[in-house]
C-alpha positions, 0 to 999 in steps of 0.5 A, a space after each residue: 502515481 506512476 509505478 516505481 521499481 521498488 527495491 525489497 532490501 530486509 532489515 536485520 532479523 529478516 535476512 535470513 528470509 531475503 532470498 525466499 521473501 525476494 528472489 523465489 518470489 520474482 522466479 516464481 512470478 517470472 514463470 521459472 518456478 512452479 507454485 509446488 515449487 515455490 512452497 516446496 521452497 519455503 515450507 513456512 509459508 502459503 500462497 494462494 492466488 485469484 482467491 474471489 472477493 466480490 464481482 461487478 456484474 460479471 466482473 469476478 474481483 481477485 486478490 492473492 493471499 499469503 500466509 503462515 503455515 503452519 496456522 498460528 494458533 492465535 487468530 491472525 492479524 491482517 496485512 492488506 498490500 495496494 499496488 501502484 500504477 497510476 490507478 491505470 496499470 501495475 499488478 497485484 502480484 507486485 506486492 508478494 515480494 513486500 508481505 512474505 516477510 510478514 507472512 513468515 512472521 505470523 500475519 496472514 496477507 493479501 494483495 488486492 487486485 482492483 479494476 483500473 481507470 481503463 475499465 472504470 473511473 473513480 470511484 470503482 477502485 475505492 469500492 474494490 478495495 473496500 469490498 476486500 476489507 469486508 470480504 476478510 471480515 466476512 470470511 475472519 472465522 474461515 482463515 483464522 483472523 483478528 477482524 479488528 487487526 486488520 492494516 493496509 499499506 500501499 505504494 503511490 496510487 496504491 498508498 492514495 487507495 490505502 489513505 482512502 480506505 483508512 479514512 472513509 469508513 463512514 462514508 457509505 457513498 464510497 462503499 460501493 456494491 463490489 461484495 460482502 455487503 453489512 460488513 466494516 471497512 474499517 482498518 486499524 493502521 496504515 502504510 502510506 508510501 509516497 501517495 498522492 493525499 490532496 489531488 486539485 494541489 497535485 493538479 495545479 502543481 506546474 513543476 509535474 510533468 503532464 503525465 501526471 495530468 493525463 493520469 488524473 483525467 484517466 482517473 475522473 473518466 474526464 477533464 479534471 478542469 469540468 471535474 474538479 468536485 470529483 477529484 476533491 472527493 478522491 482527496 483522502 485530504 478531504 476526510 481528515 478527522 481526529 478518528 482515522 487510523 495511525 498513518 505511517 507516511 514514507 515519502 522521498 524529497 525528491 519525488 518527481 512524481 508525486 511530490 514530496 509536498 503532499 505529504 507534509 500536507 497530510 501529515 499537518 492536516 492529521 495533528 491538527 485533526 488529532 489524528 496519529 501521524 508519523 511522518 518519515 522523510 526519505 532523504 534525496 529518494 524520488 518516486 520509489 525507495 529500498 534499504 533495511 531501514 525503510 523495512 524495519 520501520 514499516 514492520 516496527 510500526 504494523 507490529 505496534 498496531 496490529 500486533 500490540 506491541 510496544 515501542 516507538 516509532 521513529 520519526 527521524 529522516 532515512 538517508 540512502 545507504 551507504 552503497 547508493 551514496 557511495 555510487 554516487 559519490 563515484 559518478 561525480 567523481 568519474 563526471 
């Protein structure tokens, strides 16, 4: 829920990409490049940023694209990125750095910006969000795009939105009047990295630290003790069905934050649902994670489901790289 410092390390074939997909994106967004000169840069891409969604009042609700260019000549599947921040802070330009890499293989992007509590309690943000999904279906034909390919992936509270959106689609109290009204929000896939997914067990949790309290009452727009049938309904634990969408879970074991525990509970709630679980434990990762690994999974699982192609999708624990381990390794040493 807090916002972590993610890493973006590549797997194999996207190295070649790694300083377009990292470094001209953190130049470009810390202002030491221009948007011409970032696309002058990397010709394979396009971004376009604040492209409008919907409004809330005079509220106007932004999202950025990125895309391939030149435009594939079959119609694009979608990568939706959530940001994290504890549902009251974070960007959503922090998402770029993690879908230049799918654009450059052919996926067509957004990063969503949605109101925070600070603005709004629950449930604005899943109305925001929702009203992006149907914005793309709305506007498939204008950029070219596979409406039933669309995923969604997001990172702490970013992830619990992505959860949210993925399991709700036939909750219509949850829809919202945020833009593109009689469209679907429905999603094919999605990529849920360390995010809350049952938020009364987080509450009672006693081991987390009281930031984490403060967030959830920010979240509410109260107490969550007088609100706890809201925070129930924010629980993307709650709408576990046997129809949801493949979930690829990626959490740490020694997540402060939101703790590893919450996801064994959504991954044990969605088999017994039915539902297509893949759970990947991070082995000794807190609340944020980086390496080759991490990456090449994510891309393994979106190009199963929204690319339809074959192969399996590993399971198997992920260990720090060798580099972390090694530097731990020598403060023990110098301790």
């Amino acid at each position: 829920m807090k916002r972590a410092i993610l890493k973006p390390k590549l797997p194999g074939k996207m190295a070649p990409y790694a300083f377009s997909g990292v470094v001209w994106v953190g130049l470009w967004l810390t202002g030491w490049l221009s948007e011409g000169c970032f696309a002058q840069l990397n010709p394979n891409i396009t971004i376009e940023r604040d492209v409008a969604y919907g409004a809330v009042g005079d509220r106007k609700l932004v999202l950025d694209i990125v895309r391939p260019k030149p435009e594939p000549k079959d119609p694009m599947p979608v990568v939706v990125f959530i940001h994290g921040g504890g549902w009251a802070g974070g960007n959503k330009q922090h998402g770029l750095p993690f879908l230049v890499p799918l654009a450059e293989k052919g996926y067509f992007c957004v990063s969503v910006g949605y109101r925070l509590t600070g603005e709004a309690p629950w449930p604005a943000q899943i109305h925001d969000c929702k009203a992006a999904i149907r914005w793309l279906r709305a506007n498939a034909q204008k950029y070219h795009l596979n409406p039933d390919k669309i995923g969604v992936w997001g990172a702490s509270a970013g992830a619990h939105l992505a959860l949210m959106v993925g399991f709700t689609s036939d909750q219509a109290e949850l829809e919202g009047q945020s833009g593109s009204p009689g469209q679907s929000s429905r999603v094919a896939c999605v990529v849920n990295w360390f995010g809350p997914t049952e938020l009364l067990d987080a509450w009672k949790d006693p081991s987390l630290p009281p930031m984490v309290k403060d967030v959830l009452n920010k979240l509410v727009g109260g107490s969550v003790e007088e609100k706890q049938d809201v925070l129930k309904a924010a629980s993307p634990i709650t709408y576990v069905s046997k129809d949801d969408p493949p979930v690829l879970t990626m959490h740490g074991t020694k997540d402060p934050i939101v703790p590893f525990r919450q996801a064994t509970l959504l991954d044990e709630a969605m088999k017994k649902a039915g539902a297509e679980s893949y759970l990947v434990v991070v082995e000794d990762a807190g609340h944020g994670f980086g390496g080759p690994e991490i990456f090449k999974r994510v891309h393994a699982f979106l190009d199963k489901y929204l690319r339809d192609q074959p192969g399996e999708i590993s399971r198997e624990p992920i260990r720090p790289p060798a580099k972390q381990e090694k530097k731990k390794d020598e403060k023990k040493k110098a301790a």
